[in-house]
N, C-alpha and C positions, 0 to 999 in steps of 0.2 A: 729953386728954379729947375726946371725941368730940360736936361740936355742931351740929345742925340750923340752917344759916340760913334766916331766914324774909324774905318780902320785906316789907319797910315801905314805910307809907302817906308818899308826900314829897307827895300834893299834897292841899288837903284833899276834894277830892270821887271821888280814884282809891281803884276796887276792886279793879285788874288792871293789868297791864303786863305787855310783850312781852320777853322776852331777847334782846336783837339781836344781842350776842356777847358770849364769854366771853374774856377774858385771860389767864386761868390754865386748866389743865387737869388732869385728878387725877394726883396724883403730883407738884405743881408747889407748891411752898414760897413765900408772901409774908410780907410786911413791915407790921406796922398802918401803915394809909392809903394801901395799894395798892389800883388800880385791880383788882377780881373780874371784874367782870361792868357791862354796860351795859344800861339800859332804856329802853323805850321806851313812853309812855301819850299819851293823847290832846293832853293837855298839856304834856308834857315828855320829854326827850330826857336821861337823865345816869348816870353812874358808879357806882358802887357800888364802895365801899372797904372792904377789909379789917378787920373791927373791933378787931383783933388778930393777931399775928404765930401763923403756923403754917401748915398743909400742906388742898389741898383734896383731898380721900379720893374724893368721891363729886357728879358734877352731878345733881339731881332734875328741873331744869327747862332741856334743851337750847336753843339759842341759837332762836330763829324760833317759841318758845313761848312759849304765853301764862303768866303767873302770878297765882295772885290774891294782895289783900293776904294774910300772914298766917301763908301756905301756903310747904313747905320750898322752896325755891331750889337749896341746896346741902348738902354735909356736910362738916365742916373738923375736921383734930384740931389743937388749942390747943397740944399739948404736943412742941415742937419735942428733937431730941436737942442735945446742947450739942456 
């Protein structure tokens, strides 16, 4: 199935955060609580894990871009072949 990641709020007054780089690239298969993608806001610097094992299809917000909370990030499909 095909899922739109959205970014979430980690701090409580961030509306936005930077993509400073991506660790996967599409076509590239992880493992739930793999390292995606890192961010970067005024307050914090950190990781962003996989919420689930499966394949990133599609990046919406390249590395040196901004995101807002909410807003897609990524597209991943869940459903890995066996």
């Amino acid at each position: 199935m095909k899922v739109n990641l959205k970014l979430s709020r980690v701090g409580m007054n961030m509306e936005s955060a930077t993509v400073s780089v991506w660790h996967k690239q599409p076509g590239d298969s992880f493992r739930k609580g793999e390292a995606l993608y890192e961010i970067e806001s005024e307050k914090v610097t950190m990781e962003i894990e996989a919420p689930c094992d499966g394949r990133l299809l599609a990046i919406t917000v390249p590395a040196g871009q901004e995101a807002t909370v909410g807003g897609n990030v990524c597209v991943i499909d869940t459903e890995l072949s066996a």
